[in-house]
C-alpha positions as CSV (number, residue, x, y, z in Angstrom):
1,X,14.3,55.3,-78.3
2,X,16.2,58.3,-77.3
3,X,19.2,59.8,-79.0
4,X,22.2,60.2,-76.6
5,X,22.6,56.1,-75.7
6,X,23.2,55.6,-79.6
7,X,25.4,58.7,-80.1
8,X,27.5,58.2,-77.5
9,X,27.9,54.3,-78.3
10,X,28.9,55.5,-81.9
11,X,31.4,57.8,-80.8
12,X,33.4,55.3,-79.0
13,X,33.5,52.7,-82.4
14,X,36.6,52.3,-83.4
15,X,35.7,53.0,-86.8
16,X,37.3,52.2,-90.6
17,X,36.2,56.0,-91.2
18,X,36.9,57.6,-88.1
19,X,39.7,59.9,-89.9
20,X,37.3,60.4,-93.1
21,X,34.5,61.6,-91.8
22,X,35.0,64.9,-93.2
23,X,36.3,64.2,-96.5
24,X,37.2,67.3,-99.1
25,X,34.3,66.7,-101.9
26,X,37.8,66.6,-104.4
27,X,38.5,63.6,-102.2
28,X,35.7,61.6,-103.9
29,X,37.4,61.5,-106.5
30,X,40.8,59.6,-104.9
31,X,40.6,55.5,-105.4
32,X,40.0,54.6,-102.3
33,X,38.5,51.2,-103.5
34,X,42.1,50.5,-103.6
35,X,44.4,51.2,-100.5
36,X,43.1,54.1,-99.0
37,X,44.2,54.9,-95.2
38,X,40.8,56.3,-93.8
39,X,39.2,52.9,-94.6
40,X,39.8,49.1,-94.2
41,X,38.6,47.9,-97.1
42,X,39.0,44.2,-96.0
43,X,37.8,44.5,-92.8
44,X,34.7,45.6,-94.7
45,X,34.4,42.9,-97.5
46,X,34.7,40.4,-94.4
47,X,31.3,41.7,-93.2
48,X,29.6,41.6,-96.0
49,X,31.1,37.7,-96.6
50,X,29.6,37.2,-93.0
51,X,26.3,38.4,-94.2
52,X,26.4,36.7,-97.4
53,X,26.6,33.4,-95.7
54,X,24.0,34.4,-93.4
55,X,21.1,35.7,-95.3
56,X,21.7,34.3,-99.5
57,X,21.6,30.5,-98.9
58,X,18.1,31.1,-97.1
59,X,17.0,33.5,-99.6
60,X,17.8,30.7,-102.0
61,X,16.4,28.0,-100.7
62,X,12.8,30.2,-100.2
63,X,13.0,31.4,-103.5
64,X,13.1,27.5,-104.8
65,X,10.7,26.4,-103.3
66,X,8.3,29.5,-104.0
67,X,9.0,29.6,-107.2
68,X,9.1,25.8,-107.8
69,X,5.1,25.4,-106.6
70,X,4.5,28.3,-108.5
71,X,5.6,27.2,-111.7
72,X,5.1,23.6,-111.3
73,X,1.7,24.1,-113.1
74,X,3.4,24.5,-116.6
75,X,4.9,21.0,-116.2
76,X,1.6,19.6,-114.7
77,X,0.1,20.6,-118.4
78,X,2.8,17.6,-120.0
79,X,2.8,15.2,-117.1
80,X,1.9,11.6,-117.8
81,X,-0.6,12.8,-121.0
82,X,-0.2,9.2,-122.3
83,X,-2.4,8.1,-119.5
84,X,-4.3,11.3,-119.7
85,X,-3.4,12.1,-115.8
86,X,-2.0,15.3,-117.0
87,X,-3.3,18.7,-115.5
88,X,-5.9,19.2,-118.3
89,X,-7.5,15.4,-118.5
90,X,-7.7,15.0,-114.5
91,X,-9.3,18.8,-113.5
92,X,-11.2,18.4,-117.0
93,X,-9.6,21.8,-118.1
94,X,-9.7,23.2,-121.0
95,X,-6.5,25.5,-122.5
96,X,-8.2,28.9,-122.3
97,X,-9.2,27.6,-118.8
98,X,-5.9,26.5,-117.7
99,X,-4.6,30.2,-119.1
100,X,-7.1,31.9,-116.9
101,X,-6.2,29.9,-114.0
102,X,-2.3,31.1,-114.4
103,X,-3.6,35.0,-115.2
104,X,-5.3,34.9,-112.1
105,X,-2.6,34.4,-110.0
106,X,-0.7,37.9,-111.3
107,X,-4.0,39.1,-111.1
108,X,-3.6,39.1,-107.3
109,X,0.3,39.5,-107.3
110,X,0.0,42.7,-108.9
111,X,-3.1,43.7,-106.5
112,X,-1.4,42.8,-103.3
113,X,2.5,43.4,-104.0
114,X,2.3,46.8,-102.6
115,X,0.6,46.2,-99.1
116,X,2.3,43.3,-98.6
117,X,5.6,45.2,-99.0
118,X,4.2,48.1,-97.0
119,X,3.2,45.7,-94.1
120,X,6.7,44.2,-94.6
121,X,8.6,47.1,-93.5
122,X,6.3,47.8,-90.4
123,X,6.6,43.9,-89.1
124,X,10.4,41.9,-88.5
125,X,11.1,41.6,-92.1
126,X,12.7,37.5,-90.9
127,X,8.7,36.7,-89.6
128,X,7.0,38.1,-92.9
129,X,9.3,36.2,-95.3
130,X,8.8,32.9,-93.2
131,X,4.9,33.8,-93.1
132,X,5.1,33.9,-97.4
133,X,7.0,30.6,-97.4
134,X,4.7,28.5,-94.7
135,X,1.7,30.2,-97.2
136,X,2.8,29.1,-100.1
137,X,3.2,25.5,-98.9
138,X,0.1,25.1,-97.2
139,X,-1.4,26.4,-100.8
140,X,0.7,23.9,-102.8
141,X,-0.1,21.4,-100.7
142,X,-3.5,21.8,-101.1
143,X,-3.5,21.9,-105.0
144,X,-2.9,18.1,-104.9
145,X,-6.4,17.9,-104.0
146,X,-7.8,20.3,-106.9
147,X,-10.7,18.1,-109.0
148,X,-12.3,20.9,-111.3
149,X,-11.8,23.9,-112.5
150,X,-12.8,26.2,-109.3
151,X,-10.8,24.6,-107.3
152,X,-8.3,25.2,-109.6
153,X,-8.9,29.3,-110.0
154,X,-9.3,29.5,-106.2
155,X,-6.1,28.1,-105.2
156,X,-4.1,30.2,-108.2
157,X,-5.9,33.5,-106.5
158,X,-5.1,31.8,-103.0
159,X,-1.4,31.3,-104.0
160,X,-1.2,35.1,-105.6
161,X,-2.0,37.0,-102.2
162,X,-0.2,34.5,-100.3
163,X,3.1,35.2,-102.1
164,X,2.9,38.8,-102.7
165,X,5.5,40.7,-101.5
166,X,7.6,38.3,-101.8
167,X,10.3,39.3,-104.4
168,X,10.2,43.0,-103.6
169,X,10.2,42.2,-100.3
170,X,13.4,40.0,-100.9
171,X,15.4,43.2,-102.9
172,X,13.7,45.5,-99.7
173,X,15.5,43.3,-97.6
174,X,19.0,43.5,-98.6
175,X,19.0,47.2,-98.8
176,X,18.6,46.6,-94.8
177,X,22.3,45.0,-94.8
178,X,24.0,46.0,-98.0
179,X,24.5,49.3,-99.9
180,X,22.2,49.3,-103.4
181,X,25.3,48.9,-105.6
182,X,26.2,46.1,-103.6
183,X,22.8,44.1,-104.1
184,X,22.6,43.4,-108.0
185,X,25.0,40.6,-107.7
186,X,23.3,39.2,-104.8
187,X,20.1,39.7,-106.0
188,X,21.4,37.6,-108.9
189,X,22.8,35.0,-106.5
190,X,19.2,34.1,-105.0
191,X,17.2,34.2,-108.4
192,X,19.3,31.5,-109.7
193,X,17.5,29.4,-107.5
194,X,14.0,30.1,-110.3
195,X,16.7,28.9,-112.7
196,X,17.6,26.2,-110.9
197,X,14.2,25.4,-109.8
198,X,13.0,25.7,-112.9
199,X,15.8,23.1,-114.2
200,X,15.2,20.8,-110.6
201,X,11.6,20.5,-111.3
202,X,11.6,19.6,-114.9
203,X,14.1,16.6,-114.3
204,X,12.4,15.7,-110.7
205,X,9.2,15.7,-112.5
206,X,10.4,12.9,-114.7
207,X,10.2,10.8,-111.3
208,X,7.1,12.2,-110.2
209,X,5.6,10.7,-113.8
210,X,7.2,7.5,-112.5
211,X,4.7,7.4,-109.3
212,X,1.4,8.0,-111.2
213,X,-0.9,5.6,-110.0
214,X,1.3,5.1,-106.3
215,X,-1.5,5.8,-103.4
216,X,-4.5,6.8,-105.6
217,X,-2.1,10.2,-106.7
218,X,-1.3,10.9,-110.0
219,X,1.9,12.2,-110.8
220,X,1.5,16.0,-110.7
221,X,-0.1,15.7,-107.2
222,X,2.2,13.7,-105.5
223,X,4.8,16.8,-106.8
224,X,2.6,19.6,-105.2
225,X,2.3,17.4,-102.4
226,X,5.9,17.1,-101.8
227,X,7.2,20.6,-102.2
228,X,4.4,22.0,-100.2
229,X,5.6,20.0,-96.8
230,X,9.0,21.1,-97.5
231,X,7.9,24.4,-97.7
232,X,5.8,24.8,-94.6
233,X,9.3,22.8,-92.8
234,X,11.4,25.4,-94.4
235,X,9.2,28.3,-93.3
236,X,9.2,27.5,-89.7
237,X,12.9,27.4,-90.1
238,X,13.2,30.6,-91.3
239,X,12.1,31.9,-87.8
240,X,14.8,31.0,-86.4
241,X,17.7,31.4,-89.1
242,X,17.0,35.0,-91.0
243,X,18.6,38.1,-88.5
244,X,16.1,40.3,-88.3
245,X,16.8,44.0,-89.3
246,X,20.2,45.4,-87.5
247,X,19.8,47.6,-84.6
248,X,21.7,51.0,-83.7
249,X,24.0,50.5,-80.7
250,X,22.2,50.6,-77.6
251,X,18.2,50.1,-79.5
252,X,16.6,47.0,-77.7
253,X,14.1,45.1,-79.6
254,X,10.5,45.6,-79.4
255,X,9.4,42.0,-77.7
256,X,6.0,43.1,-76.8
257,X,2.7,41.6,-77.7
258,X,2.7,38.9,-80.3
259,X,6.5,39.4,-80.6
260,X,6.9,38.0,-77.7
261,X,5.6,35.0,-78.7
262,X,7.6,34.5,-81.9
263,X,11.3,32.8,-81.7
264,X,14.4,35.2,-82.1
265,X,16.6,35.2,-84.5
266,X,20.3,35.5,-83.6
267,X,21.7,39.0,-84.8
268,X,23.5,38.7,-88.2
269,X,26.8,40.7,-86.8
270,X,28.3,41.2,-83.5
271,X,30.5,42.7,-81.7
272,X,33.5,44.8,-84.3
273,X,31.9,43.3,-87.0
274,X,28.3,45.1,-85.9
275,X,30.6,48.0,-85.4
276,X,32.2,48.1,-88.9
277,X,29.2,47.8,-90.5
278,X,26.8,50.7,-88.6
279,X,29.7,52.8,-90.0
280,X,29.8,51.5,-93.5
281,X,25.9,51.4,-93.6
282,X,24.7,54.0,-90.7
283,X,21.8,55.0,-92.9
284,X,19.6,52.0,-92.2
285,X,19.9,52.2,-88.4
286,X,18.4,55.7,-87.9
287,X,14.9,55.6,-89.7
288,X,11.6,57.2,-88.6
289,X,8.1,55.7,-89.9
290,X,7.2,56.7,-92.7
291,X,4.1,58.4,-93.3
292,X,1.0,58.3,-96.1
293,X,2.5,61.7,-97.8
294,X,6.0,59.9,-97.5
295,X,4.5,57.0,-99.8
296,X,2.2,59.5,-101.8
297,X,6.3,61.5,-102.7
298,X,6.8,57.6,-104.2
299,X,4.1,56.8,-106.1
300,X,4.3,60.1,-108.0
301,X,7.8,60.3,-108.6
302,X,8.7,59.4,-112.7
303,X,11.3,57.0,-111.9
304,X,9.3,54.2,-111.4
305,X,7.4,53.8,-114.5
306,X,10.4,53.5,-116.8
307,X,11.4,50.9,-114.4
308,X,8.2,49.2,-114.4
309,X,8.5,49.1,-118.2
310,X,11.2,47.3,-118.2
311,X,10.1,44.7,-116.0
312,X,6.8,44.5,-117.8
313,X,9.1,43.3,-121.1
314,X,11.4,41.0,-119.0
315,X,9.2,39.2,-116.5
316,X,6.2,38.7,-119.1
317,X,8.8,36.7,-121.4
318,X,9.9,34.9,-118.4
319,X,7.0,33.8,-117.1
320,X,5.7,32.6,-120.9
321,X,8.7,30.6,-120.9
322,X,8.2,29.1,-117.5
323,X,4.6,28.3,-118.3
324,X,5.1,27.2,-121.8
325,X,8.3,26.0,-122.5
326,X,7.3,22.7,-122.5
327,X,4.4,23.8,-124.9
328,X,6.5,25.6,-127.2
329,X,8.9,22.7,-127.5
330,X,6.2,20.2,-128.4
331,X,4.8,22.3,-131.1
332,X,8.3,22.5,-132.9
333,X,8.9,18.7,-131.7
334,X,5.2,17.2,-131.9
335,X,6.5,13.2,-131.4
336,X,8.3,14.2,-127.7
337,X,7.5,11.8,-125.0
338,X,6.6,13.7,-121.2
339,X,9.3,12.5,-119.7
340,X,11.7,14.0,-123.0
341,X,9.6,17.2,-122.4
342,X,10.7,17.6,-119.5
343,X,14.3,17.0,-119.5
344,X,14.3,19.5,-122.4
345,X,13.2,22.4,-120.6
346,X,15.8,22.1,-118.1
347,X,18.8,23.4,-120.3
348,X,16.8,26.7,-121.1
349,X,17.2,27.6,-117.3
350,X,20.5,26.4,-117.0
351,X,21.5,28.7,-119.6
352,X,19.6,31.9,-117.6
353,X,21.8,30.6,-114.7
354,X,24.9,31.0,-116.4
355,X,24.0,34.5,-117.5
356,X,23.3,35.5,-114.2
357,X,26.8,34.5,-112.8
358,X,28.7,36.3,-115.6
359,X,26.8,39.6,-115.7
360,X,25.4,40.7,-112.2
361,X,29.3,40.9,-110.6
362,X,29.7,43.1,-113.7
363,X,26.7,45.2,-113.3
364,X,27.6,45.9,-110.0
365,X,31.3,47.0,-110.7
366,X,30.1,48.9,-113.3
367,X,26.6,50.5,-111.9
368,X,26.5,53.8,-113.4
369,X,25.9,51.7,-116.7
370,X,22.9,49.5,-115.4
371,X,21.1,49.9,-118.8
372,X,23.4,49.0,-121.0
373,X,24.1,45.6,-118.8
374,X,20.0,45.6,-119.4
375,X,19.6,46.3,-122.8
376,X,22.1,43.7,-124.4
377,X,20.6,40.5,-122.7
378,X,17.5,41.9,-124.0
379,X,18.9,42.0,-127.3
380,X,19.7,38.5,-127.0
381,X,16.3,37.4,-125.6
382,X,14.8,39.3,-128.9
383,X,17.5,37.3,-131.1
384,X,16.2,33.6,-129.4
385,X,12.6,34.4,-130.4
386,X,13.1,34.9,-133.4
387,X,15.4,32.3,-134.2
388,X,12.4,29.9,-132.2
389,X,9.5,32.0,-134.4
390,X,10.9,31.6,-138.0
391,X,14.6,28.7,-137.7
392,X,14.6,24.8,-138.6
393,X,11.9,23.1,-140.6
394,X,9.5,20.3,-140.3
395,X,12.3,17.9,-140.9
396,X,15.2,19.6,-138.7
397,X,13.5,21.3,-135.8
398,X,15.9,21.4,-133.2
399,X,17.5,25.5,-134.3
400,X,13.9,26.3,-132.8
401,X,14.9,24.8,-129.3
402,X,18.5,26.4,-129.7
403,X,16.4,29.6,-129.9
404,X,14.9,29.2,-126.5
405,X,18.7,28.3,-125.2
406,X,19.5,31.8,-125.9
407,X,15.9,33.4,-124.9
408,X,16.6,31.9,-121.4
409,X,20.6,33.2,-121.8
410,X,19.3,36.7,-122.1
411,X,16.4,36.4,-119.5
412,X,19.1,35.7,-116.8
413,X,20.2,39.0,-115.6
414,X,17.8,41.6,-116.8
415,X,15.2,41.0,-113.7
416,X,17.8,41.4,-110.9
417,X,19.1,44.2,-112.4
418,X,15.8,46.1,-112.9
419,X,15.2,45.7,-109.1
420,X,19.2,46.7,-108.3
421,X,18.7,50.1,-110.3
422,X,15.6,49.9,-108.5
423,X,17.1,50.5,-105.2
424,X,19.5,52.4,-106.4
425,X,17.2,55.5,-107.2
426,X,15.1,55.1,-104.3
427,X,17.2,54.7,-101.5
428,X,18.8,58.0,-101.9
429,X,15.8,59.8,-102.6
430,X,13.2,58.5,-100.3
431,X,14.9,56.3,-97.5
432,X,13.5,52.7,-96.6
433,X,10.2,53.4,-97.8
434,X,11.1,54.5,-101.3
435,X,12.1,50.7,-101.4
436,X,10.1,49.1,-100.5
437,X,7.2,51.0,-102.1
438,X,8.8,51.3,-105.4
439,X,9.7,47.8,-105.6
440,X,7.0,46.5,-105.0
441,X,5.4,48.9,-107.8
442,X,7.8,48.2,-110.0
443,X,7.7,44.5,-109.5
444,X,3.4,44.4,-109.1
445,X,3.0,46.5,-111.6
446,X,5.5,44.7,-114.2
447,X,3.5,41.7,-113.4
448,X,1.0,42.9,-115.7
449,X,3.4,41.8,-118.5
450,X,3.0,38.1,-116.9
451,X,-0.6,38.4,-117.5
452,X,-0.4,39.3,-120.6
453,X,1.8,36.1,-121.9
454,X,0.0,34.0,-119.7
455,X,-3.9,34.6,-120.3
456,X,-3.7,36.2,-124.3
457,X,-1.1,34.4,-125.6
458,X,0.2,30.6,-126.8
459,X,-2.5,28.2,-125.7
460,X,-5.0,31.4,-124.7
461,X,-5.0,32.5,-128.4
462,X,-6.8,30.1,-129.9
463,X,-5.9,30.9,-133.6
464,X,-1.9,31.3,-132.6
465,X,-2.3,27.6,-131.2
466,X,-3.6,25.7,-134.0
467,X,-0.8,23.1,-135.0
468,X,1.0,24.1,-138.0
469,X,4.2,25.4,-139.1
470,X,3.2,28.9,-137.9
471,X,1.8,28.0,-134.3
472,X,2.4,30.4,-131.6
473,X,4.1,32.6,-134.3
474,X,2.5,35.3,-133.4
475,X,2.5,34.4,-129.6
476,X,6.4,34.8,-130.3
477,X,6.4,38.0,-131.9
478,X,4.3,39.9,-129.2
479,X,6.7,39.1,-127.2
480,X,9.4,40.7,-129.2
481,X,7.3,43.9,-129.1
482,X,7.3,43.8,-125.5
483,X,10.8,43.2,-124.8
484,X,11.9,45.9,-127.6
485,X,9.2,48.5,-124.9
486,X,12.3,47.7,-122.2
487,X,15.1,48.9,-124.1
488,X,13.3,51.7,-125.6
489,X,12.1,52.4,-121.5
490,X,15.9,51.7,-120.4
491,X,17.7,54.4,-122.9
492,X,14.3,56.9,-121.9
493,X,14.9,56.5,-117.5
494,X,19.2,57.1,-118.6
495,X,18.2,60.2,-121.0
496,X,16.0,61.6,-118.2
497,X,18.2,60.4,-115.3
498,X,20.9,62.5,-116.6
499,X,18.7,65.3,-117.5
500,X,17.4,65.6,-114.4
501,X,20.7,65.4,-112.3
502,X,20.5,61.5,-111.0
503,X,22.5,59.9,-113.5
504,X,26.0,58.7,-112.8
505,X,28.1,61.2,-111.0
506,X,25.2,63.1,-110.0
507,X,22.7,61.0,-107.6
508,X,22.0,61.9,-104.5
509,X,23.7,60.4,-101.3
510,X,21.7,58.2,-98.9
511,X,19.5,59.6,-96.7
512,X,18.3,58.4,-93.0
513,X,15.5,59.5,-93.4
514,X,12.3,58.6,-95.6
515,X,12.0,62.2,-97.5
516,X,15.9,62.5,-97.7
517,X,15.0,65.5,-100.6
518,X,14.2,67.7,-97.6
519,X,15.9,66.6,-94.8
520,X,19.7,66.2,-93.5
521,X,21.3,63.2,-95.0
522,X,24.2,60.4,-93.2
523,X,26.9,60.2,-95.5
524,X,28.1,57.1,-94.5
525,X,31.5,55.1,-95.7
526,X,29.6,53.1,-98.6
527,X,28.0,56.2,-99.9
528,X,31.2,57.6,-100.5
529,X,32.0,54.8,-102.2
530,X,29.4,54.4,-104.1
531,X,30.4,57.6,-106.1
532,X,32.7,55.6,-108.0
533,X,32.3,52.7,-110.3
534,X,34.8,50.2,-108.8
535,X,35.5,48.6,-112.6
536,X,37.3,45.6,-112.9
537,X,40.3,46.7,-110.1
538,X,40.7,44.3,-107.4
539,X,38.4,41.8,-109.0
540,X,37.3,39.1,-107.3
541,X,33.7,37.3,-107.2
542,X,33.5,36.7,-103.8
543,X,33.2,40.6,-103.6
């Protein structure tokens, strides 16, 4: 595409910044979060309210489903056991077995995140996502028809390349439409739907235990069954109802080949509103491909292994939880029914929702700080573990469940945060492919943590499982260890950040390019911005 058409185009916007284009670096320091002249702050907010309406309720409703055929396998361990039609009596699974079967599928998360994120950024990011949804249904679909333990393993690995890619892909996404301090909360908005998911399916699956028996199906397949057609539905949706990435004024869409066949999405902004936000965001519309050395400058750079640290902590509780809340519940409540098992483990997600909706709008006003909005759920999370390791007694177990109330509290916002500081690092110094690389590392990579809880610990340890005042004690207290590795890796990536010249006040500004340590950089109206903490002026959650 050649220069003038989009230069000219630009020069005739009638733009929120047109008088602020060359701002006095002393000017950065003026609020102009709050009345400024140069910039139309409401104008602005109004785009970002259009695109919120646009892209987050799809995002939500993918992420449900995803996450609610990916975890459904925990609850399939507790379903209908008094008939012995649970996961373990009808595939003839063994606990060690049905721990391998949930490793394996991080196995290939972690293995495939990258390329899948890579391949994201080279394809219309709308088709990719709808391609991991339409996957992960067919795959869930299929596991109603699982009858040993290969079958089982196959469709776990199946389901892990399927869906890879899919959560970085999700945070590479918005940094397509939204500045990086503007994604924490929004990242927060569509991983509520694992809470809620998480919530949805342990009350649903109360009903599902009431059609055991109905059409030869036992209860845990007639619940694969069902969210896998309503995924593949939703995927094909998707084509048609996520805006592909924006377009600089005059660039036409490449419709050749295979795109050609594919439906197209409507644009998500037109006309002033397109206009206001190429200004606010012009360093997404001007990229070049990015090359292997581009990518190489990523993988090598520090700041991702702090960050992947962190997630390695955070995710690998969460993902014990998921699996084995329902576990850990029956061996401080031995004498709960399924169906009580299940209705039980939907307040620990409820709680991470809650957490999610108080402290990501804060995070994002206050994103010079990300690690202490990190560090204290974390604390938290630490606190509930222990309170579920060594509280109650045989006769009053119930403080043990209160202590997973407050590990899922403190599980809410640490994972969208992680990916938010994420993008905040990587954007400025390495353009779209630092995203979407380091994402996906950080996120793959963290995964290991998920393999971790879920093949060596709880029922995978044999000795932690043995009934008993002490089981999954020690389960418990790995755990801790690994969650007190984040904080530690949180205060290390703010001690460096700031030694090394990208910690608040001193990160770079947003490049258009991939390699943006070397070449010109767009200092566009939201990177200005962003070189203030916007605090708690003007507050408002719709912001």
């Amino acid at each position: 595409m050649a220069g003038d058409p989009i230069g000219k185009e630009a020069e005739a916007f009638s733009s929120p910044y047109a008088e602020g284009v060359a701002m006095r670096s002393n000017d950065f320091h003026d609020d102009r979060e709050v009345g400024a002249e140069t910039i139309d702050l409401a104008k602005i907010e109004r785009v970002y309210r259009k695109l919120d309406l646009r892209i987050i309720p799809a995002f939500w409703v993918l992420y449900f489903l995803c996450s609610a055929i990916r975890s459904s396998v925990g609850l399939a361990q507790t379903m209908n056991t008094a008939q012995q039609h649970d996961l373990g009596h009808e595939l003839h699974l063994k606990p060690k077995q049905i721990s391998t079967g949930l490793a394996l599928f991080y196995v290939c998360y972690v293995l495939f995140d990258l390329p899948a994120n890579l391949i994201m950024t080279k394809l219309g990011p709308h088709v990719w996502m709808s391609r991991i949804v339409i996957g992960v249904g067919i795959i869930g679909s299929c596991m109603t028809a699982m009858r040993a333990a290969w079958s089982f393993y196959l469709l776990r690995l199946l389901l892990g390349i399927v869906i890879a890619g899919m959560w970085p892909g999700m945070a590479y996404y918005l940094t397509l439409f939204y500045p990086p301090s503007r994604t924490g909360k929004r990242i927060g908005w569509y991983f509520t739907a694992a809470q809620v998911s998480a919530a949805v399916v342990g009350l649903v699956s109360a009903g599902f235990q009431e059609m055991d028996g109905l059409g030869g199906l036992v209860g845990f397949q007639w619940m694969f069954l069902l969210y896998g057609l309503v995924a593949i539905i939703v995927g094909v949706g998707l084509l048609w109802w996520l805006p592909d990435r924006p377009l600089a004024p005059g660039e036409v869409r490449n419709r050749n080949g295979w795109r050609g066949w594919l439906p197209e999405s409507k644009p998500a902004l037109e006309g002033e509103d397109a206009k206001i936000h190429y200004d606010d965001l012009t360093r997404v519309y001007h990229r070049r491909l990015w090359t292997m050395r581009d990518l190489g400058r990523v993988i090598i750079d520090w700041r991702v292994w702090p960050l992947m640290i962190m997630y390695f902590g955070v995710v690998g509780v969460g993902i014990g939880v998921q699996n084995y809340g329902t576990v850990i519940i029956k061996g401080a409540i031995p004498n709960l029914t399924g169906v009580q098992l299940s209705l039980l483990f939907a307040p620990i997600w409820i709680f991470d929702l809650m957490a999610i909706l108080l402290v990501t709008p804060f995070s994002d006003r206050f994103h010079q700080h990300r690690a202490l909005f990190f560090s204290v759920p974390v604390c938290i999370q630490i606190l509930g573990l222990l309170v579920t390791t060594y509280a109650g007694s045989k006769t009053n177990p119930w403080p043990r469940y209160g202590g997973l109330l407050l590990v899922g509290f403190g599980l809410g916002p640490t994972v969208p945060i992680t990916m938010t500081w994420t993008n905040e690092i990587f954007q400025p110094r390495h353009g779209e492919v630092g995203v979407a690389a380091a994402s996906a590392l950080v996120s793959g990579l963290g995964n290991l943590g998920s393999i971790l809880t879920t093949y060596a610990l709880y029922t995978g340890w044999a000795e932690d499982s043995k009934p008993g005042p002490k089981q999954y004690r020690k389960s418990n207290l790995v755990m801790v260890g690994i969650l007190c590795l984040s904080i530690l890796s949180s205060a290390v990536m703010t001690v460096l950040l700031k030694v090394c010249g990208d910690g608040p006040g001193g990160k770079k500004i947003s490049s258009a390019t991939s390699t943006s340590e070397t070449e010109g950089v767009i200092i566009d109206g939201a990177a200005r911005r962003e070189l203030q903490e916007r605090g708690l002026g003007r507050l408002c959650w719709r912001r």
